[in-house]
PDB file of N, CA, C, O and CB in Angstrom:
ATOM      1  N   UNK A   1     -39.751  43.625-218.817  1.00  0.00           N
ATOM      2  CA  UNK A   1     -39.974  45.029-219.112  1.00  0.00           C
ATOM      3  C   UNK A   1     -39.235  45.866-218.081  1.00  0.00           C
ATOM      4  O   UNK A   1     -38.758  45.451-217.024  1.00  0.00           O
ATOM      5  CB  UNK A   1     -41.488  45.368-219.124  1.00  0.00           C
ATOM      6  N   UNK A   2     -39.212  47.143-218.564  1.00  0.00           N
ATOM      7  CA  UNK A   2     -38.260  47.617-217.464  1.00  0.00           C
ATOM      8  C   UNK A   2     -39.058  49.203-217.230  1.00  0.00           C
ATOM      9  O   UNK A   2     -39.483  50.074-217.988  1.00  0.00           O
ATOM     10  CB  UNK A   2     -36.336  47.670-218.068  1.00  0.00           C
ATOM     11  N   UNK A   3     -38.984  49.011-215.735  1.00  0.00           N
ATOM     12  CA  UNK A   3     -39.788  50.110-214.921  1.00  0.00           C
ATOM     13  C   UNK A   3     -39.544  51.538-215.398  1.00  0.00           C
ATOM     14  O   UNK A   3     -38.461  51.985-215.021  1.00  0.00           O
ATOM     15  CB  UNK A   3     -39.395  50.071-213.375  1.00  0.00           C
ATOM     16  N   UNK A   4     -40.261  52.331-216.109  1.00  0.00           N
ATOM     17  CA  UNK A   4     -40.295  53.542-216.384  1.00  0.00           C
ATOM     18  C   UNK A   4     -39.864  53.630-217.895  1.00  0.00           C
ATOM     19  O   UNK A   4     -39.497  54.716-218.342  1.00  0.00           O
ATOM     20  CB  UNK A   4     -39.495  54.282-215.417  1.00  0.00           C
ATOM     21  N   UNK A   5     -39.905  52.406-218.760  1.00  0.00           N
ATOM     22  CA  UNK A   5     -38.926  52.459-219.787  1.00  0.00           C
ATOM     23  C   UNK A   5     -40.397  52.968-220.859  1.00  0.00           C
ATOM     24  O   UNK A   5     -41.595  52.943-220.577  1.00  0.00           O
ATOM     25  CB  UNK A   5     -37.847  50.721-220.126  1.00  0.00           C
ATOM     26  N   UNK A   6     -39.738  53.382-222.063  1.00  0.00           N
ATOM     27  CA  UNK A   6     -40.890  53.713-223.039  1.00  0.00           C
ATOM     28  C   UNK A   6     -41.587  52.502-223.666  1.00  0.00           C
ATOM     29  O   UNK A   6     -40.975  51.451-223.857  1.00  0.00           O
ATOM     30  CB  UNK A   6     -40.358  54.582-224.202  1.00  0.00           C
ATOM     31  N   UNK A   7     -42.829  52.660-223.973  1.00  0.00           N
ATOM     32  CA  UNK A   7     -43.676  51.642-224.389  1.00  0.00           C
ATOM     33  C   UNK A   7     -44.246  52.237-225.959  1.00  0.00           C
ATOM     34  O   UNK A   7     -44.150  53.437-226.214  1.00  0.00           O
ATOM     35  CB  UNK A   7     -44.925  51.379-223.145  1.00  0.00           C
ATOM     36  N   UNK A   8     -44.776  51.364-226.846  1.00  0.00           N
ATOM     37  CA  UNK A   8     -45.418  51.789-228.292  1.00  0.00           C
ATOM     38  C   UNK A   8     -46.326  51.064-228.217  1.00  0.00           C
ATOM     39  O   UNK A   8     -46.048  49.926-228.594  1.00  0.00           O
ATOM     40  CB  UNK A   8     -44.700  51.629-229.649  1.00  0.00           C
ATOM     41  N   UNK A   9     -47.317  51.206-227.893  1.00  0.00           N
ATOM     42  CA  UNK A   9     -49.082  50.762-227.462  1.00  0.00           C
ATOM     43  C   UNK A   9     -50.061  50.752-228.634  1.00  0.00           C
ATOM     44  O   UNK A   9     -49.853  51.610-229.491  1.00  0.00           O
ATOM     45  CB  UNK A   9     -49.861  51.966-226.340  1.00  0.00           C
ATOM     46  N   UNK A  10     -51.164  49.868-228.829  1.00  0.00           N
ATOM     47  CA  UNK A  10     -52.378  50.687-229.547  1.00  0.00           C
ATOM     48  C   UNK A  10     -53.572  50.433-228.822  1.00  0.00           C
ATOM     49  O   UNK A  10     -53.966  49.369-228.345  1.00  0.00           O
ATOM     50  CB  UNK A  10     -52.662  50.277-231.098  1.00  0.00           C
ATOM     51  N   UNK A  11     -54.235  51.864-228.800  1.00  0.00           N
ATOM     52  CA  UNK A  11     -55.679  51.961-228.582  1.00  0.00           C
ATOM     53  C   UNK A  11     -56.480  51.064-229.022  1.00  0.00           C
ATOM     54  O   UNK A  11     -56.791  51.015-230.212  1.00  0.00           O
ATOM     55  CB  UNK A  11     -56.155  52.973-229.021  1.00  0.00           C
ATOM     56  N   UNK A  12     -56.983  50.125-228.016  1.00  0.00           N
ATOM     57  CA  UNK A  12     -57.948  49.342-228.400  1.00  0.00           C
ATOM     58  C   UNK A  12     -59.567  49.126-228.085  1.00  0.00           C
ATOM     59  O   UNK A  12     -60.383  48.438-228.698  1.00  0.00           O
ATOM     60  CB  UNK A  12     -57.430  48.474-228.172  1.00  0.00           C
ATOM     61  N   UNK A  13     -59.726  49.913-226.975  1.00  0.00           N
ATOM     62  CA  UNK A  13     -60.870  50.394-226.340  1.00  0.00           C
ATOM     63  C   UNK A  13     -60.663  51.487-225.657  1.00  0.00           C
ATOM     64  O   UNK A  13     -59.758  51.753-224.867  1.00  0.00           O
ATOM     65  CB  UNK A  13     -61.419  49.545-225.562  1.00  0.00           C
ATOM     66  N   UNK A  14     -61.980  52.397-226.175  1.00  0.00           N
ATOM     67  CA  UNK A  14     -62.424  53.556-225.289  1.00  0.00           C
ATOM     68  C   UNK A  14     -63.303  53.440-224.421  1.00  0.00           C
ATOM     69  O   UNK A  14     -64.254  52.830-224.909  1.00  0.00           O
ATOM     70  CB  UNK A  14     -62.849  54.505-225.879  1.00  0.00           C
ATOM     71  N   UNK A  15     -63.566  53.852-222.845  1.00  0.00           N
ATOM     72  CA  UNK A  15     -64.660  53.891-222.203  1.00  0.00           C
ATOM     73  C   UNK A  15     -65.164  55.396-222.047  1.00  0.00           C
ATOM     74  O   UNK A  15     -64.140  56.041-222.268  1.00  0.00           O
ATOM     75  CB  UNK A  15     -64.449  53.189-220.975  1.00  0.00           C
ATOM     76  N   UNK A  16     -66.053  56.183-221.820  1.00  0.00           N
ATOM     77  CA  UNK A  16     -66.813  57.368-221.182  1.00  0.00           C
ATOM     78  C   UNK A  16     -67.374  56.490-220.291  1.00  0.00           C
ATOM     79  O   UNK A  16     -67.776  55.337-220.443  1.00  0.00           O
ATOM     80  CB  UNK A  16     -67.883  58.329-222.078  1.00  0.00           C
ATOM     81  N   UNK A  17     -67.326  57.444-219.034  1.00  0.00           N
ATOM     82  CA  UNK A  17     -68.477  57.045-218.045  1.00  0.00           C
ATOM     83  C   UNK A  17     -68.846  58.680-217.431  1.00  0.00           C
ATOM     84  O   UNK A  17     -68.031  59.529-217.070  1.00  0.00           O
ATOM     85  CB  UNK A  17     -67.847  55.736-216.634  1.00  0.00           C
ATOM     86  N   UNK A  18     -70.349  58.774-217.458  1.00  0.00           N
ATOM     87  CA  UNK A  18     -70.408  60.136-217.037  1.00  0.00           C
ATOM     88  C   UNK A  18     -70.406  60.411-215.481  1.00  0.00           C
ATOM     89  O   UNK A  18     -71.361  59.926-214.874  1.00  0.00           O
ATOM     90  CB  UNK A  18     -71.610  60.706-217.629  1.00  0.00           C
ATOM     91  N   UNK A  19     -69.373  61.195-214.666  1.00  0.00           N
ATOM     92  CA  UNK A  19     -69.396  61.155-213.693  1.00  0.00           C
ATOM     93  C   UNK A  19     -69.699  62.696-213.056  1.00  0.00           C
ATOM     94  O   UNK A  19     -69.162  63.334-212.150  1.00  0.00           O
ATOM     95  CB  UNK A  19     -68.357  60.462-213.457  1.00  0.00           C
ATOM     96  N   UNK A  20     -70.865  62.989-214.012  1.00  0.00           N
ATOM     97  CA  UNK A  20     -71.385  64.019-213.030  1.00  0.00           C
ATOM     98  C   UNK A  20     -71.738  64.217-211.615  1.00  0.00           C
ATOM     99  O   UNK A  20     -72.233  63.210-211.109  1.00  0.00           O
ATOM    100  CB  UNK A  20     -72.227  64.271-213.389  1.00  0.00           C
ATOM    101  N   UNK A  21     -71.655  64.944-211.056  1.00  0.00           N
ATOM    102  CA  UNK A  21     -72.279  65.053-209.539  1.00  0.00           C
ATOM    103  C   UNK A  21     -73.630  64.676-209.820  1.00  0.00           C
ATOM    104  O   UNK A  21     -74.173  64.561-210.919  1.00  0.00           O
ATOM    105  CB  UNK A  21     -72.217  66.615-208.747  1.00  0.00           C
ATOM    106  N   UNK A  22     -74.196  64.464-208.433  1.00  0.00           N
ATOM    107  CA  UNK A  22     -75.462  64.767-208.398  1.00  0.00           C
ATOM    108  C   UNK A  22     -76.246  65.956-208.459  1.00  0.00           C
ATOM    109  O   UNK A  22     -75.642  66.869-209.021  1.00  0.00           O
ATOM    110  CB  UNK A  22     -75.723  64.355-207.607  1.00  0.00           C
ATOM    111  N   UNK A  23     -77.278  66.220-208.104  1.00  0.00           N
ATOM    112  CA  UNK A  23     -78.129  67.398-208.037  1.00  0.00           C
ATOM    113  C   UNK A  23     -76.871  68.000-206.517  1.00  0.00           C
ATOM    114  O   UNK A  23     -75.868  67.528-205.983  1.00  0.00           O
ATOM    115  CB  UNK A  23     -80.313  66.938-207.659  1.00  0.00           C
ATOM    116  N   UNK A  24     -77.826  69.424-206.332  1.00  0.00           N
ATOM    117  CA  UNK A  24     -76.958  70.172-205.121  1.00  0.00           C
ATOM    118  C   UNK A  24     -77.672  69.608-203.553  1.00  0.00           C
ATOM    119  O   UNK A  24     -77.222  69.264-202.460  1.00  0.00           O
ATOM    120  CB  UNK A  24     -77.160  72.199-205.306  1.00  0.00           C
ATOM    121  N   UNK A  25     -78.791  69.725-204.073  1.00  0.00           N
ATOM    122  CA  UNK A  25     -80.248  69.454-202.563  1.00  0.00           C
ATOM    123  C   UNK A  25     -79.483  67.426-202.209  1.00  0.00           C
ATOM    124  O   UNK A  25     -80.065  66.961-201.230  1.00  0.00           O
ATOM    125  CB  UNK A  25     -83.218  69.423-203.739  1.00  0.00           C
ATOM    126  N   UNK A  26     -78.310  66.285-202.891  1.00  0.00           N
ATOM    127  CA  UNK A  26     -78.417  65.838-202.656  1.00  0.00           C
ATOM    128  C   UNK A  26     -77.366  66.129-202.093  1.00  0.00           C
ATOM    129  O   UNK A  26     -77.366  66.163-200.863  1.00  0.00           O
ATOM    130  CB  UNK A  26     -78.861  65.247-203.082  1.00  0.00           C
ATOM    131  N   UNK A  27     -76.388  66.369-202.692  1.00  0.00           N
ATOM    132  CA  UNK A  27     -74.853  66.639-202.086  1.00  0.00           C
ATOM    133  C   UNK A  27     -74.733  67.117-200.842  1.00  0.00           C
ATOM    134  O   UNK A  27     -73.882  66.861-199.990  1.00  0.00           O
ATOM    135  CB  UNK A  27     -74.074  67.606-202.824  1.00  0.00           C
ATOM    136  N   UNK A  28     -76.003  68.098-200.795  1.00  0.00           N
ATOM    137  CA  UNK A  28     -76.037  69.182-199.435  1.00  0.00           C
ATOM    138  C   UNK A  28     -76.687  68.852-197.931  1.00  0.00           C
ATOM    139  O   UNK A  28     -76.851  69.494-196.894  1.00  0.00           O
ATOM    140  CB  UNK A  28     -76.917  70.460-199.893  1.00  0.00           C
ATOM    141  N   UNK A  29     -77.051  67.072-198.533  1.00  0.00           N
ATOM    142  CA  UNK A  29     -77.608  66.589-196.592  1.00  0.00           C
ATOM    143  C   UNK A  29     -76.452  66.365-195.873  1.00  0.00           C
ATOM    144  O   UNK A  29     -75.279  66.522-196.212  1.00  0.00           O
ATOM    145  CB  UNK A  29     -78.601  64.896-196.277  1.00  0.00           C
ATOM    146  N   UNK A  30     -77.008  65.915-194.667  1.00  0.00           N
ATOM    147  CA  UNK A  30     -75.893  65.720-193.695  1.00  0.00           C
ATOM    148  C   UNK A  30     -74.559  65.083-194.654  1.00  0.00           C
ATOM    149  O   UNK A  30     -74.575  64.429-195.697  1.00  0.00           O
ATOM    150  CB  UNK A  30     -76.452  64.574-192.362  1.00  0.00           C
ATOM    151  N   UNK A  31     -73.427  65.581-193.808  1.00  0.00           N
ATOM    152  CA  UNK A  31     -71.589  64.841-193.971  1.00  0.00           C
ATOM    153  C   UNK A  31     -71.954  63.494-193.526  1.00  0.00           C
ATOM    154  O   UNK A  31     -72.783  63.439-192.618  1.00  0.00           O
ATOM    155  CB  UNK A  31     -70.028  65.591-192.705  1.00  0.00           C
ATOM    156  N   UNK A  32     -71.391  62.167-194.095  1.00  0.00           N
ATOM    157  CA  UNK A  32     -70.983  61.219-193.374  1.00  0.00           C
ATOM    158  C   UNK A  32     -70.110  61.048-192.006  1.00  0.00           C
ATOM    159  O   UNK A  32     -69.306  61.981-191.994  1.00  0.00           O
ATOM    160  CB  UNK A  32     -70.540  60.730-194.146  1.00  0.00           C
ATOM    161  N   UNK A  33     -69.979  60.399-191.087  1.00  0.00           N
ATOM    162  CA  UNK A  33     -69.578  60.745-189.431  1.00  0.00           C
ATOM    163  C   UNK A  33     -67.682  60.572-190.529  1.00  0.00           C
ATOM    164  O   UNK A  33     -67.375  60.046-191.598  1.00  0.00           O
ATOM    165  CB  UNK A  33     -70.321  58.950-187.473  1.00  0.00           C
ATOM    166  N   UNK A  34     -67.094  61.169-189.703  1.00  0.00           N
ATOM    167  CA  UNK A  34     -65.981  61.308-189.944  1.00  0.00           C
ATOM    168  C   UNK A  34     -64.758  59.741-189.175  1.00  0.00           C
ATOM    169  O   UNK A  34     -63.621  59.425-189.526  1.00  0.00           O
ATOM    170  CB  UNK A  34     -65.852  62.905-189.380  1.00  0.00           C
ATOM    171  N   UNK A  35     -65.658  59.129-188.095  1.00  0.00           N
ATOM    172  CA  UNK A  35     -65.400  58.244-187.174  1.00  0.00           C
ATOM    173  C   UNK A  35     -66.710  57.014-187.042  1.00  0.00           C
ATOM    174  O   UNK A  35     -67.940  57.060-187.057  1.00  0.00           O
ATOM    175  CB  UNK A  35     -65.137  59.128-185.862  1.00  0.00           C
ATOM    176  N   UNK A  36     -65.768  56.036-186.919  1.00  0.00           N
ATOM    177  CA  UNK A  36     -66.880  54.892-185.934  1.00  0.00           C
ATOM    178  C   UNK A  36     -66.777  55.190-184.607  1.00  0.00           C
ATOM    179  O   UNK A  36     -66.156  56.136-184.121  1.00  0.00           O
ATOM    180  CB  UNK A  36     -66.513  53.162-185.968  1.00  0.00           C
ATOM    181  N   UNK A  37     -67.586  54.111-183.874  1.00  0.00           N
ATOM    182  CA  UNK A  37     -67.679  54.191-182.502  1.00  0.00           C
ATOM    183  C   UNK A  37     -66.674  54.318-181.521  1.00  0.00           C
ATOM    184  O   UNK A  37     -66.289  55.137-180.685  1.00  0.00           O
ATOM    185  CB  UNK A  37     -68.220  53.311-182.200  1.00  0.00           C
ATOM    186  N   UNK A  38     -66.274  52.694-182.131  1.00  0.00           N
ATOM    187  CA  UNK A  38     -64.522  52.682-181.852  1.00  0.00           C
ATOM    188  C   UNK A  38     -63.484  53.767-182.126  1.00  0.00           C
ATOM    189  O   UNK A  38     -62.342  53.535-181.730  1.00  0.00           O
ATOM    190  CB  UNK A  38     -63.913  51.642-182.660  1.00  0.00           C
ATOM    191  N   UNK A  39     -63.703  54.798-182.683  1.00  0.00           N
ATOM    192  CA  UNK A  39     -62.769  55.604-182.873  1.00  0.00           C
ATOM    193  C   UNK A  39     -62.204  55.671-184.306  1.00  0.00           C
ATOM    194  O   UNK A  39     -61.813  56.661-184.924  1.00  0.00           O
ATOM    195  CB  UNK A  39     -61.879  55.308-181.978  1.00  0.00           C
ATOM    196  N   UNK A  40     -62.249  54.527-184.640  1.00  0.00           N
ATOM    197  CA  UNK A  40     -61.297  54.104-185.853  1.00  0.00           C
ATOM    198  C   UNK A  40     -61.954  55.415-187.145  1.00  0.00           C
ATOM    199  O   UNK A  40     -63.081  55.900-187.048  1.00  0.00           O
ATOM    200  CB  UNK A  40     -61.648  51.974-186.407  1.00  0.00           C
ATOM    201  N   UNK A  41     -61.267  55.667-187.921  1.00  0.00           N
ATOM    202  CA  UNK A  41     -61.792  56.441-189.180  1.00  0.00           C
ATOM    203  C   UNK A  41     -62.410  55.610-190.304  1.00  0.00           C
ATOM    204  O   UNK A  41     -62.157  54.515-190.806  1.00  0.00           O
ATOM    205  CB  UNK A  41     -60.639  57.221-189.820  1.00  0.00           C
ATOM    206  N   UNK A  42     -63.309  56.555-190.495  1.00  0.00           N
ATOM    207  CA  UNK A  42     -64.441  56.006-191.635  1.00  0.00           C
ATOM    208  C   UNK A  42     -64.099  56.770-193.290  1.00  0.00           C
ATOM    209  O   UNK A  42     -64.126  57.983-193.494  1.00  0.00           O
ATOM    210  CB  UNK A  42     -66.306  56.600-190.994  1.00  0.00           C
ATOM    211  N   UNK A  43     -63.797  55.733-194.302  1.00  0.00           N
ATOM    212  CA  UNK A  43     -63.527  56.543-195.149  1.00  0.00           C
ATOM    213  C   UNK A  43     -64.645  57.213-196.055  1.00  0.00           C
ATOM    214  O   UNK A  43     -65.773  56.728-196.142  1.00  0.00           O
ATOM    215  CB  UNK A  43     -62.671  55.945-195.773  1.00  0.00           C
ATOM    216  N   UNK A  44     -64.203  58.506-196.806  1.00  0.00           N
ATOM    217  CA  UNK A  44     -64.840  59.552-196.716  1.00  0.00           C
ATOM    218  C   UNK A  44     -66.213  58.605-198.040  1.00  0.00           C
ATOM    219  O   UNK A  44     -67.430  58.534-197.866  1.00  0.00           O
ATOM    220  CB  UNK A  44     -63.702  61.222-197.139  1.00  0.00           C
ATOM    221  N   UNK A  45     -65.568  58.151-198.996  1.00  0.00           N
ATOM    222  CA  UNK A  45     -67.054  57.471-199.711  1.00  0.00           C
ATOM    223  C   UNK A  45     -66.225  56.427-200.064  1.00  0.00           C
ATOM    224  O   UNK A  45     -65.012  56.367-199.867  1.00  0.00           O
ATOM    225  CB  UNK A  45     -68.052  58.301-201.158  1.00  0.00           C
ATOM    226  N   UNK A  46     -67.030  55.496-200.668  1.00  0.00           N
ATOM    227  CA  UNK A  46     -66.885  53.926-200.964  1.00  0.00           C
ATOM    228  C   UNK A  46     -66.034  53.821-202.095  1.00  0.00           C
ATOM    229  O   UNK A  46     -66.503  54.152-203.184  1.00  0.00           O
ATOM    230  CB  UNK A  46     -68.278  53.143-201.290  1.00  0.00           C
ATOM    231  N   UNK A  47     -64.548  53.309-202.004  1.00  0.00           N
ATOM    232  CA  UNK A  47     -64.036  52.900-203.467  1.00  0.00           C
ATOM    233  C   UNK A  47     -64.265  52.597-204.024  1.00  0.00           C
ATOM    234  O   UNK A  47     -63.744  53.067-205.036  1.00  0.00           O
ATOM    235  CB  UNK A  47     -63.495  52.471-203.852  1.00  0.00           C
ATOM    236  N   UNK A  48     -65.147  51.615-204.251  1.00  0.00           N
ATOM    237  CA  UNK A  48     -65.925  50.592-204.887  1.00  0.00           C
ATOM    238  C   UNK A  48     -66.864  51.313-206.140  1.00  0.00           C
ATOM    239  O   UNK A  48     -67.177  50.897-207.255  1.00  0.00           O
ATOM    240  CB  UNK A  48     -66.873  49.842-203.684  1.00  0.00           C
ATOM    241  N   UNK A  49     -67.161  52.608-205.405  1.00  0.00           N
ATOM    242  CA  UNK A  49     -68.484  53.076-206.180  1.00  0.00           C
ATOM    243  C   UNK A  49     -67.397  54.210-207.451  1.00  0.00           C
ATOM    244  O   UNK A  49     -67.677  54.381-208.637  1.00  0.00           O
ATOM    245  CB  UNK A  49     -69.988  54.199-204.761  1.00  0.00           C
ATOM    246  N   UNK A  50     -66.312  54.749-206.780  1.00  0.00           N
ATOM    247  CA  UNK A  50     -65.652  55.469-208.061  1.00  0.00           C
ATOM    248  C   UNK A  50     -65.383  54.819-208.865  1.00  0.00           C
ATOM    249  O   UNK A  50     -64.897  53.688-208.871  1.00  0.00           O
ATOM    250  CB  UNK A  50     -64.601  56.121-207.990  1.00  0.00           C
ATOM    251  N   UNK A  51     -65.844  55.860-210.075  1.00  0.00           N
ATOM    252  CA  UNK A  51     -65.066  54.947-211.424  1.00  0.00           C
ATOM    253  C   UNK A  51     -64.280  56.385-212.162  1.00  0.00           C
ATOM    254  O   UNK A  51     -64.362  57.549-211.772  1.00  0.00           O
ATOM    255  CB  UNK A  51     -66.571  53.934-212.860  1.00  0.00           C
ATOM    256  N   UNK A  52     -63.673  55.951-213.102  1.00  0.00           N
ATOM    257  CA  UNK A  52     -62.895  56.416-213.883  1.00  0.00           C
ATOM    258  C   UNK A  52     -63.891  57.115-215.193  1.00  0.00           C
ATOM    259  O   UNK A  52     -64.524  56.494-216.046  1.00  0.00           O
ATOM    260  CB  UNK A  52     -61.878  55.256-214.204  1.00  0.00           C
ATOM    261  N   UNK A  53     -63.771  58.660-215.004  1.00  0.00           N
ATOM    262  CA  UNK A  53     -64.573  59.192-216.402  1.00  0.00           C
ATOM    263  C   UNK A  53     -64.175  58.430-217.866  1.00  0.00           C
ATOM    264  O   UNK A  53     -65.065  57.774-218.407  1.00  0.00           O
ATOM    265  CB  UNK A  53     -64.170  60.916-216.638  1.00  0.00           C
ATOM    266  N   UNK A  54     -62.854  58.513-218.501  1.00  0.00           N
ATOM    267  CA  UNK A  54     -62.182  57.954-219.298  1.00  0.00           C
ATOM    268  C   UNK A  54     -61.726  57.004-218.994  1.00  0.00           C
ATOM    269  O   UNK A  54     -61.406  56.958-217.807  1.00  0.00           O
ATOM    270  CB  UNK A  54     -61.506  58.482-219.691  1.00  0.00           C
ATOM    271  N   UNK A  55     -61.432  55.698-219.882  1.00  0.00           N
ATOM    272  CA  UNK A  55     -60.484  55.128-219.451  1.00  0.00           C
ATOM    273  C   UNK A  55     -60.317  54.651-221.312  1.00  0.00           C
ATOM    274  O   UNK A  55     -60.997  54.993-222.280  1.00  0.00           O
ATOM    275  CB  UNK A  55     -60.774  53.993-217.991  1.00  0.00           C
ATOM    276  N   UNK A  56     -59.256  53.852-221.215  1.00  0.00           N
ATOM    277  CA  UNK A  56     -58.200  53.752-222.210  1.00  0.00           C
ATOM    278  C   UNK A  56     -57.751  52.062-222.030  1.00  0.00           C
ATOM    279  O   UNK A  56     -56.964  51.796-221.122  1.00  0.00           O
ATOM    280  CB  UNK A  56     -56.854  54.981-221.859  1.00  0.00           C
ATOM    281  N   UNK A  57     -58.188  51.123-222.774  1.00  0.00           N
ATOM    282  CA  UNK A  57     -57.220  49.907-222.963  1.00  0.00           C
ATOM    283  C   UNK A  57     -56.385  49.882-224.115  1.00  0.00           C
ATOM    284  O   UNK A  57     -56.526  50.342-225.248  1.00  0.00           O
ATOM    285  CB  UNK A  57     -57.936  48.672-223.024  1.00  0.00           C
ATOM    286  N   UNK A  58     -55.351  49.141-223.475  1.00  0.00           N
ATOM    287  CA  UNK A  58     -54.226  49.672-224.798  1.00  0.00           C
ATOM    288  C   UNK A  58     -53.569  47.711-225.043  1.00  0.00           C
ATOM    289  O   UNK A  58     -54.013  46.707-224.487  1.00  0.00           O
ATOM    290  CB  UNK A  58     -52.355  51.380-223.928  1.00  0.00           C
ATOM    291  N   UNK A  59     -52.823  47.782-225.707  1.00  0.00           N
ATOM    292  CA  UNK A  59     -52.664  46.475-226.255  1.00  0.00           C
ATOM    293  C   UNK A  59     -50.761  46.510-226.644  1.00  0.00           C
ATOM    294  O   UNK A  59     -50.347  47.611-227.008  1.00  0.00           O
ATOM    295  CB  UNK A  59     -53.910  46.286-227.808  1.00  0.00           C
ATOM    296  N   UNK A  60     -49.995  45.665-226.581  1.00  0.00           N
ATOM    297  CA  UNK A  60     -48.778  45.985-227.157  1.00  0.00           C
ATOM    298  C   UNK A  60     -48.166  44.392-227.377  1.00  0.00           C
ATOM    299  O   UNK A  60     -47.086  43.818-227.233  1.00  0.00           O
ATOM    300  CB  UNK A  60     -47.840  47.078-226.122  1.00  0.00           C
ATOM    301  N   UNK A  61     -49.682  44.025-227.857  1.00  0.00           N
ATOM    302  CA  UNK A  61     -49.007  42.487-228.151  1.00  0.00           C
ATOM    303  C   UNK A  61     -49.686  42.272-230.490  1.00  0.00           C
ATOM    304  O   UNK A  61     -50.555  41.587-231.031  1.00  0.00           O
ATOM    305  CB  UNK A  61     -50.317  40.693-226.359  1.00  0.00           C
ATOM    306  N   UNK A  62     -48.609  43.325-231.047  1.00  0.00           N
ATOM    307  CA  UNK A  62     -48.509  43.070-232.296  1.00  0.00           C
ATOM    308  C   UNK A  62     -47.086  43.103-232.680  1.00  0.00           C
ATOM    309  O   UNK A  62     -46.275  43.024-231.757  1.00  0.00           O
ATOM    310  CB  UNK A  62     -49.302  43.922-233.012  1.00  0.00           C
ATOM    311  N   UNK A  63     -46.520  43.235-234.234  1.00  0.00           N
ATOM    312  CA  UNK A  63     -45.370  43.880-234.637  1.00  0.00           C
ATOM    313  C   UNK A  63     -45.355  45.340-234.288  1.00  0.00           C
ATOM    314  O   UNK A  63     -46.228  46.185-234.486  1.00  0.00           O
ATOM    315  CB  UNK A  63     -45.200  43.694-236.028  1.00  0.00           C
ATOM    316  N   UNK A  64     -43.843  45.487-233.568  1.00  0.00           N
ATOM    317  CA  UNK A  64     -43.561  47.003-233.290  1.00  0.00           C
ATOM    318  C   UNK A  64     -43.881  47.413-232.247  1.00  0.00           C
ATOM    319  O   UNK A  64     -43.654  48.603-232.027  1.00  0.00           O
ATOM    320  CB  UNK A  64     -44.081  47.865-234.046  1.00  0.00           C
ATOM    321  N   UNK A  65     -44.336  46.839-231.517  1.00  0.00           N
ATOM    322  CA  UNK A  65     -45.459  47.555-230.472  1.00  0.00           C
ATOM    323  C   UNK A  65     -44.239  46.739-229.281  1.00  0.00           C
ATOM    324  O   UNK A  65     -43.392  45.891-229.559  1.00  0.00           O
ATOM    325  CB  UNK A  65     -47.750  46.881-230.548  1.00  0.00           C
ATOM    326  N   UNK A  66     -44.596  47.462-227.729  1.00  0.00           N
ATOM    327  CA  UNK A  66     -43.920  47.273-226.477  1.00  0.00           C
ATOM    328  C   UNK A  66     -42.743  47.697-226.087  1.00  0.00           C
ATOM    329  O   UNK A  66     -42.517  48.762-226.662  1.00  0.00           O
ATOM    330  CB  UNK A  66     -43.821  46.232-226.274  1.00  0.00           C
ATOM    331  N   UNK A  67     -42.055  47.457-225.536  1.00  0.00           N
ATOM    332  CA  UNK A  67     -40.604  48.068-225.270  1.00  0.00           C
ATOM    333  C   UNK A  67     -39.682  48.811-226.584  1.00  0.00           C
ATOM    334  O   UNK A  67     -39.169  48.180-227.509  1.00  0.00           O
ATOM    335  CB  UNK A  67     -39.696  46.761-224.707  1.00  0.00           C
ATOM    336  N   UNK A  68     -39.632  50.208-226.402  1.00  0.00           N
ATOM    337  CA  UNK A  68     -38.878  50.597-227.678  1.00  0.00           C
ATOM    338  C   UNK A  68     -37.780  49.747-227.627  1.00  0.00           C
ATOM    339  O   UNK A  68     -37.481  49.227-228.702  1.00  0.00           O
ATOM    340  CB  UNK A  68     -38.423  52.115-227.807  1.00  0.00           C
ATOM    341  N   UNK A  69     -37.144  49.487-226.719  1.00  0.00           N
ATOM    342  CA  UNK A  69     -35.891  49.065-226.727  1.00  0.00           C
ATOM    343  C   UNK A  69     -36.099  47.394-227.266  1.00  0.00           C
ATOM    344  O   UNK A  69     -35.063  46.737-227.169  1.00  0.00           O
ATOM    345  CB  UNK A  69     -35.191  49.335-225.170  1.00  0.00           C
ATOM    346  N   UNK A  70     -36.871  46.915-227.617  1.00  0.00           N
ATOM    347  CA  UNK A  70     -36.710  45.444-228.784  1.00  0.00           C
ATOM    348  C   UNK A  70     -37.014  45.594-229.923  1.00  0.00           C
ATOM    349  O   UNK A  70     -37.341  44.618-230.598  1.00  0.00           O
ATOM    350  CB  UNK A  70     -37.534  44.213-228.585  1.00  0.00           C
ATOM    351  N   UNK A  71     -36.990  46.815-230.424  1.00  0.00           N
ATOM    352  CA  UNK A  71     -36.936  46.999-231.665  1.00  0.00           C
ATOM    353  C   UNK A  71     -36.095  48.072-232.050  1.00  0.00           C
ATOM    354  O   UNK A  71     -35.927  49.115-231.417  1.00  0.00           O
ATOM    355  CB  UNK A  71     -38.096  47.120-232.104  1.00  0.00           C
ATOM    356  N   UNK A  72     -35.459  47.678-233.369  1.00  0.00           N
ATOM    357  CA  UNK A  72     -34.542  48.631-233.989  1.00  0.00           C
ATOM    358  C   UNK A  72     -35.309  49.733-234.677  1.00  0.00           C
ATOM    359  O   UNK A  72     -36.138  49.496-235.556  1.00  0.00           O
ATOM    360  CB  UNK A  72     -33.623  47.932-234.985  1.00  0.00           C
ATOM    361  N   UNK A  73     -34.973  51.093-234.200  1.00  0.00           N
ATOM    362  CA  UNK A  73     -35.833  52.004-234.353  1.00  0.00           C
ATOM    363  C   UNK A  73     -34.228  52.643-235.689  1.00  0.00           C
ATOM    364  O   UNK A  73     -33.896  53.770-235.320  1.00  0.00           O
ATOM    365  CB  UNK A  73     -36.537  52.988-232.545  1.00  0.00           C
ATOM    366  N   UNK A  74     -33.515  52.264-236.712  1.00  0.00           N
ATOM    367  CA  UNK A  74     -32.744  52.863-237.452  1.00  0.00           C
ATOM    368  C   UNK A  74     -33.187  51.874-238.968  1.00  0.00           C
ATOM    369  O   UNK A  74     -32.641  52.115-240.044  1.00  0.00           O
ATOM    370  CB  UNK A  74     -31.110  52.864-236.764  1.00  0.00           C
TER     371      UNK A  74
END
């Protein structure tokens, strides 16, 4: 495949995930320390815990589908 090239995909799963905030009274206790002991920086919240509101699986293993360029589009 080639980096940046066009693709012809199909939707095969939708996700929602609701990523409302919390309430305000929770958001609004103390900041997490910005630092450890050592100095080193603490990051601001856990990657682990974000997720993605939408997400989208897509598929490009039928006829027609994947690199425009292996198929004759005339």
């Amino acid at each position: 495949m080639e980096i940046g090239g066009d693709i012809r995909f199909r939707v095969v799963d939708e996700t929602f995930v609701d990523t409302t905030p919390s309430s305000p009274e929770e958001s609004m206790s103390m900041p997490p320390p910005t630092s450890s002991a050592s100095g080193a920086p603490l990051p601001i919240c856990d990657p682990g815990t974000k997720k993605a509101p939408y997400k989208l699986t897509g598929s490009i293993s039928e006829m027609g589908l994947g690199m425009l360029s292996w198929w004759n589009t005339g």
